[in-house]
One Martini backbone bead per residue (centre of mass of N, CA, C, O) as a GRO file, in nm:
protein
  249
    1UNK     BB    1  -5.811  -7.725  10.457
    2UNK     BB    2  -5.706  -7.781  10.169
    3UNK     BB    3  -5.714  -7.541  10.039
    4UNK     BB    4  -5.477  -7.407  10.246
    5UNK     BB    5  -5.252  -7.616  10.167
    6UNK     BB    6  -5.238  -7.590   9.878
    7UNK     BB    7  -5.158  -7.260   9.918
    8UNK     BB    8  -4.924  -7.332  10.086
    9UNK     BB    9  -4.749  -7.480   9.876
   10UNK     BB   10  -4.767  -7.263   9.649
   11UNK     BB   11  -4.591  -7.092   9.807
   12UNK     BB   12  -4.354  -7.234   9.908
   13UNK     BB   13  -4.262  -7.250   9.566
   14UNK     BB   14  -4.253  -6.958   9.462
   15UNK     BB   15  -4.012  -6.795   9.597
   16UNK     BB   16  -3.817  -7.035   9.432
   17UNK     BB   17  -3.857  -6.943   9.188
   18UNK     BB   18  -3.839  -6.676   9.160
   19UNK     BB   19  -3.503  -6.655   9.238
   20UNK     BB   20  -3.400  -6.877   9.048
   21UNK     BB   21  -3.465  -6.737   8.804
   22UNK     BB   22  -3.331  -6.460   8.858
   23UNK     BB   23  -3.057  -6.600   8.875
   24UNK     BB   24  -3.069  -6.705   8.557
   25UNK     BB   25  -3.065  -6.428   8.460
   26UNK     BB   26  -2.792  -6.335   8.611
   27UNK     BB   27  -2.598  -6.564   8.467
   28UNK     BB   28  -2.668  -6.581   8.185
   29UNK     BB   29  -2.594  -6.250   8.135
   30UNK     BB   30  -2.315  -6.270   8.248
   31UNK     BB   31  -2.216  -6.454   8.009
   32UNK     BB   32  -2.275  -6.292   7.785
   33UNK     BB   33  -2.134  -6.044   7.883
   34UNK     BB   34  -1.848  -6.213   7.814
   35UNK     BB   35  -1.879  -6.275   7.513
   36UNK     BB   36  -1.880  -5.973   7.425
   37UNK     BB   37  -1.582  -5.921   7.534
   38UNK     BB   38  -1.421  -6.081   7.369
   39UNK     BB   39  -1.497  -5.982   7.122
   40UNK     BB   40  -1.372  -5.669   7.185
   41UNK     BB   41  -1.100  -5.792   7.245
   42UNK     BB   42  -1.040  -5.915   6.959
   43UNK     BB   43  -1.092  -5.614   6.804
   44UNK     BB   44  -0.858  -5.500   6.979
   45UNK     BB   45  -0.623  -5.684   6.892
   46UNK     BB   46  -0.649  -5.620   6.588
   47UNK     BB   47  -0.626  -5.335   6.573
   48UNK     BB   48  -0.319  -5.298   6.692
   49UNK     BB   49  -0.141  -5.512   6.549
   50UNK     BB   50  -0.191  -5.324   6.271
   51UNK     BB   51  -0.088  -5.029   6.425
   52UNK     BB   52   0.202  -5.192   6.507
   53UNK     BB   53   0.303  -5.305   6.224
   54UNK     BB   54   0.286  -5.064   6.050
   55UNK     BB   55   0.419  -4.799   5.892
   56UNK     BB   56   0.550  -4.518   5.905
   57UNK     BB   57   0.429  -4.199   5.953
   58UNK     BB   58   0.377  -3.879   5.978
   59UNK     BB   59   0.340  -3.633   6.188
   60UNK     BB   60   0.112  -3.449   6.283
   61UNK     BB   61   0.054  -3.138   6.209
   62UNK     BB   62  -0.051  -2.846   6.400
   63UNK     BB   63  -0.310  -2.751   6.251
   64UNK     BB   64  -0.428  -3.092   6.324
   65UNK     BB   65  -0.457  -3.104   6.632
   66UNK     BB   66  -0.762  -2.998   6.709
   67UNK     BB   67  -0.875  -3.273   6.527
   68UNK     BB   68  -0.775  -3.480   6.690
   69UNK     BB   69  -0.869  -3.856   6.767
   70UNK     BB   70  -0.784  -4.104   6.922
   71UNK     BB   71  -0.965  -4.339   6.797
   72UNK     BB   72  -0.743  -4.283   6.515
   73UNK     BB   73  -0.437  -4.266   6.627
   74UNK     BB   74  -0.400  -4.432   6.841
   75UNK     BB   75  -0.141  -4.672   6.784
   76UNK     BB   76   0.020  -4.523   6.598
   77UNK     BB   77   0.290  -4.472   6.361
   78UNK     BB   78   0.610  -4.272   6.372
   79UNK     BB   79   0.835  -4.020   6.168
   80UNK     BB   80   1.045  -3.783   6.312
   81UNK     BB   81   1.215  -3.466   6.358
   82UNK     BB   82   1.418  -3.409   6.658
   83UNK     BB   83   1.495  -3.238   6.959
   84UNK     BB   84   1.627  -3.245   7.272
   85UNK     BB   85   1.520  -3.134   7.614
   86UNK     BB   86   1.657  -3.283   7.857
   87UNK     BB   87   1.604  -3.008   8.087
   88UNK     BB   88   1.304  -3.098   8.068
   89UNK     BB   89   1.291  -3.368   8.204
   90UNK     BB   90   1.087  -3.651   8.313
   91UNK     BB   91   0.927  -3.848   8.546
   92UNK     BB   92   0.773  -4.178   8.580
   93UNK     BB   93   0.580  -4.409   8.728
   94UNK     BB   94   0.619  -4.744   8.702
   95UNK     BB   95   0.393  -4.924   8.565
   96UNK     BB   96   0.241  -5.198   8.449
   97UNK     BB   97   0.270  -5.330   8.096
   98UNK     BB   98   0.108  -5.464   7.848
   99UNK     BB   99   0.303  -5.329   7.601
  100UNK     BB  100   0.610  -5.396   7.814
  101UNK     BB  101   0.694  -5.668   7.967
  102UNK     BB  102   1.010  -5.621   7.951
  103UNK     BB  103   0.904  -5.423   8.232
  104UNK     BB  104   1.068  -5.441   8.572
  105UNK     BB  105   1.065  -5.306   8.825
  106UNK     BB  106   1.163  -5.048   8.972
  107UNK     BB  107   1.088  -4.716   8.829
  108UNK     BB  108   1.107  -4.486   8.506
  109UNK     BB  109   0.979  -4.290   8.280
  110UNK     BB  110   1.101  -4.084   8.022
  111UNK     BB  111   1.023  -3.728   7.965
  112UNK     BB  112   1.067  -3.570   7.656
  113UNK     BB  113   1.091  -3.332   7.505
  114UNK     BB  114   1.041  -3.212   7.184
  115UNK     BB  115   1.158  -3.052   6.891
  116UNK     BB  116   0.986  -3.017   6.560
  117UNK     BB  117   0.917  -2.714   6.484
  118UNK     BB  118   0.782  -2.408   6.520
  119UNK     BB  119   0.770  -2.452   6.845
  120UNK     BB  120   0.678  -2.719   6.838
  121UNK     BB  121   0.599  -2.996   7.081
  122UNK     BB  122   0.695  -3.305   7.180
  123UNK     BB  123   0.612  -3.574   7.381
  124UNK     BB  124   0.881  -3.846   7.483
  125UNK     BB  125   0.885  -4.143   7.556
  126UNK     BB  126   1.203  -4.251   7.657
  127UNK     BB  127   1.140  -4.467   7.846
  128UNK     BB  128   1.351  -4.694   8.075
  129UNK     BB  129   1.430  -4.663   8.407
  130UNK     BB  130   1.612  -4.728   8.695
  131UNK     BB  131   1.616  -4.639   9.005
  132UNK     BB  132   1.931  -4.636   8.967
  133UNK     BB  133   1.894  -4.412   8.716
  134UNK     BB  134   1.699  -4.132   8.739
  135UNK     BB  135   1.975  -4.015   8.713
  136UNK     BB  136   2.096  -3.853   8.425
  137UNK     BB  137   2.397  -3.847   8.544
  138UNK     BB  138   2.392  -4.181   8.515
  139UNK     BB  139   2.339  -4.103   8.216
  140UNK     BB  140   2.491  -3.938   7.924
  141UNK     BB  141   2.485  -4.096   7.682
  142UNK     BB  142   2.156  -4.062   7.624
  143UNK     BB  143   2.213  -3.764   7.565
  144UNK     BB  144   2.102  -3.657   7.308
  145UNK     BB  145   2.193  -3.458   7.060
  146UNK     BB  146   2.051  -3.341   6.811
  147UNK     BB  147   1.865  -3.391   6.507
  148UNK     BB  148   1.683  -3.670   6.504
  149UNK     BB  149   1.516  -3.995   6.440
  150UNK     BB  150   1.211  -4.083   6.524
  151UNK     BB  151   1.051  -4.400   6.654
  152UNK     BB  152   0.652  -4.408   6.719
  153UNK     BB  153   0.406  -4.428   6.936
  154UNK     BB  154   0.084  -4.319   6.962
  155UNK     BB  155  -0.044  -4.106   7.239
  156UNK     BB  156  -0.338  -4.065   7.537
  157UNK     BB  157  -0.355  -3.954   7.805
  158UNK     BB  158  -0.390  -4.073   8.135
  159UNK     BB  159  -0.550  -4.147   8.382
  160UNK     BB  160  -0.668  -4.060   8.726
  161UNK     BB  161  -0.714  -4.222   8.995
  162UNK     BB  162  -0.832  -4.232   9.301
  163UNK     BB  163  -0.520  -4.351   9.436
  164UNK     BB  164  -0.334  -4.158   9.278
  165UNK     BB  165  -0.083  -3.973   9.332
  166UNK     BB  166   0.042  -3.665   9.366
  167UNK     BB  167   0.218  -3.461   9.191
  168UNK     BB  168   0.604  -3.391   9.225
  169UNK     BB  169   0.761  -3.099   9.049
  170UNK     BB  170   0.987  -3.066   9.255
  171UNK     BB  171   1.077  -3.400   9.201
  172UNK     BB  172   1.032  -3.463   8.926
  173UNK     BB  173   0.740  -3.621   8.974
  174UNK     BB  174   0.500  -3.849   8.789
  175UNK     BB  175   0.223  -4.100   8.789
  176UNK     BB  176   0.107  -4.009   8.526
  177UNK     BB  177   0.054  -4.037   8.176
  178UNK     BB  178   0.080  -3.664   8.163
  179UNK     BB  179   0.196  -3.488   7.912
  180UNK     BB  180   0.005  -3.199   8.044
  181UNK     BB  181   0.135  -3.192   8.328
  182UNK     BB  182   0.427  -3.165   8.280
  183UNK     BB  183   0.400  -2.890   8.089
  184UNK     BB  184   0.289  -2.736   8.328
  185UNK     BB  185   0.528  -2.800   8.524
  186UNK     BB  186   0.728  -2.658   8.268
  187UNK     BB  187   0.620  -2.450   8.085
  188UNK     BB  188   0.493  -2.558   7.808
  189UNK     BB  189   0.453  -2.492   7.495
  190UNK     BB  190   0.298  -2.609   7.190
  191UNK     BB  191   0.158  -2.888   7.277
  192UNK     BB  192   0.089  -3.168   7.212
  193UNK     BB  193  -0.210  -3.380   7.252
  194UNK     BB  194   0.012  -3.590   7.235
  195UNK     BB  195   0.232  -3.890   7.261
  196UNK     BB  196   0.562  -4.062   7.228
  197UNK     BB  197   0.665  -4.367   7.180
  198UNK     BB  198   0.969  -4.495   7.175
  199UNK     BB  199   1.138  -4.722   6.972
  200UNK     BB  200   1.344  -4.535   6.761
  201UNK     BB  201   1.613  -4.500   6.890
  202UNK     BB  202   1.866  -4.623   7.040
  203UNK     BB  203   2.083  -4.530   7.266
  204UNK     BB  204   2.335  -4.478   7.415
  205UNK     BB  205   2.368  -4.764   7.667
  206UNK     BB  206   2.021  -4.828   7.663
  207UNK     BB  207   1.959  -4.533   7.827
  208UNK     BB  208   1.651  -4.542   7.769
  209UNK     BB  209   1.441  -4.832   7.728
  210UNK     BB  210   1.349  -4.939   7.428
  211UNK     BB  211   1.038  -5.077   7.263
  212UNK     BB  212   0.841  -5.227   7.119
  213UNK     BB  213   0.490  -5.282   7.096
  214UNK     BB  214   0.305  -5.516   7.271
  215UNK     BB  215   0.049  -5.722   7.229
  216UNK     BB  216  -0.093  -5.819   7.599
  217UNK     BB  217  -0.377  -5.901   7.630
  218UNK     BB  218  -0.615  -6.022   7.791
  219UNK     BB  219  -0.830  -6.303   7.778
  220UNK     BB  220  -1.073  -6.438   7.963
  221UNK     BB  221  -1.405  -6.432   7.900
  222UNK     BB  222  -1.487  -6.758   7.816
  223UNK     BB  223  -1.395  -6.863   8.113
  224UNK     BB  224  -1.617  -6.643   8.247
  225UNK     BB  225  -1.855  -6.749   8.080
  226UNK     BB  226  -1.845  -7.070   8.182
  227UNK     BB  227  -1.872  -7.002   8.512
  228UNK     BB  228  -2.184  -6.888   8.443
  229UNK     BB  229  -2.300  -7.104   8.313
  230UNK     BB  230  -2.256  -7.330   8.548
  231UNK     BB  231  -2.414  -7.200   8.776
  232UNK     BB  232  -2.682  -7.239   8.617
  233UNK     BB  233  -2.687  -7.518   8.594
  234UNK     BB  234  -2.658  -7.569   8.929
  235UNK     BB  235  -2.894  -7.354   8.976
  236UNK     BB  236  -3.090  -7.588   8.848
  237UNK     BB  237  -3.043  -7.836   8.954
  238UNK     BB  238  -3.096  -7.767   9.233
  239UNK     BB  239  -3.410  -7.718   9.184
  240UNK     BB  240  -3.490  -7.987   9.055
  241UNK     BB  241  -3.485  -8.135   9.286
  242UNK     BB  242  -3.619  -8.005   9.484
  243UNK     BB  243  -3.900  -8.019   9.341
  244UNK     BB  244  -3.926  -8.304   9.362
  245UNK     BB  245  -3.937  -8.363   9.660
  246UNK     BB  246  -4.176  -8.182   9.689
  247UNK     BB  247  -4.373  -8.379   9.494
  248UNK     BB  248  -4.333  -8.666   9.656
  249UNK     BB  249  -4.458  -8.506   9.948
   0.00000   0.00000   0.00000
């Protein structure tokens, strides 16, 4: 009967032990795993604030477009001369961004392709226009005519999420910033495979608003480790309190 007991009670203990075990292994791996983002995050945005920093370099020739790697290049500065066709540009639903905090309120990205020379195309986010602005016909002043110099930062296509809006070429009008859907539909041929944010110059009139790309990730995850951290620590103490408890009787 003792020893029935004895088994009945280390048995008592087991199952609660085991639990919490795991459960602190997976509250600590959670803290560690929110430091490494940290980390992650602080050397993402020293790289971006370097590359936005910069001197504007020159747009990357049509030859060199086939070997170009996204993470080599993007939000880096380019500066070069082109003509914009004003007449093939198209809208996207301006979604909130990390990089533009100055736009806020329903409106559109203006996606305007660019003649750069020997036939080849580059798409150029010419900024931000509000929802009562959305049509070119009322802004004539920004419809810039002939060859001047853009500065602005490589981007390259935006993916598309699982509830994002189907794109309605027919309203010219596009929910995601992939200048490759743009491009095809309007049948626009040796289009880069980046897209450049204009950030200047600034347009007659103001529209569409253009803008230096400022670095304003969150970076919250120290916080978020601190809280996975506390929570091990409440059920380590909480554990052990029941264990004396159990001890004692």
């Amino acid at each position: 009967m003792t020893r029935s007991l004895a088994f009945d009670r280390r048995r008592g203990l087991l199952v609660p032990s085991v639990l919490t075990t795991t459960g602190l292994i997976v509250l600590v791996g959670l803290g560690l795993w929110q430091l490494e983002r940290k980390a992650w995050k602080e050397d993402l945005i020293a790289k971006l604030s370097d590359r936005l920093a910069a001197a504007p370099a020159a747009l990357p020739t049509r030859e060199t477009w086939p070997s170009l790697h996204a993470e080599d290049l993007e939000f880096r500065r380019v500066k070069f001369p082109a003509e914009f066709l004003h007449e093939q540009e198209a809208l996207v639903y301006a979604a909130a961004s990390a990089f533009r905090p100055d736009v806020s309120g329903p409106g559109y990205w203006v996606f305007t392709p660019a003649r750069v020379g020997g036939g080849s195309v580059v798409m150029v986010n010419r900024g931000f226009v509000p929802e009562d602005r959305k049509d070119a016909t009322s802004r004539p002043e920004g419809q810039i005519a002939g060859t001047f110099e853009i500065t602005g930062i490589v981007r390259w296509p935006e993916s598309r999420g699982w509830f994002t809006p189907a794109d309605d070429p027919t309203r010219n009008l596009w929910f995601v910033r992939d200048h490759r859907a743009i491009a095809e539909g309007k049948s626009l041929e040796n289009v880069a495979p980046f897209y450049i944010e204009q950030e200047a110059p600034a347009p007659p009139g103001g529209l569409p608003r253009v803008a230096r790309l400022q670095v304003s990730l969150p970076n919250n995850h120290l916080q978020y480790a601190l809280v996975w951290f506390a929570l091990a620590l409440a059920l380590a103490a909480v554990f052990v309190i029941w264990m004396l408890k159990r001890v004692r009787q």
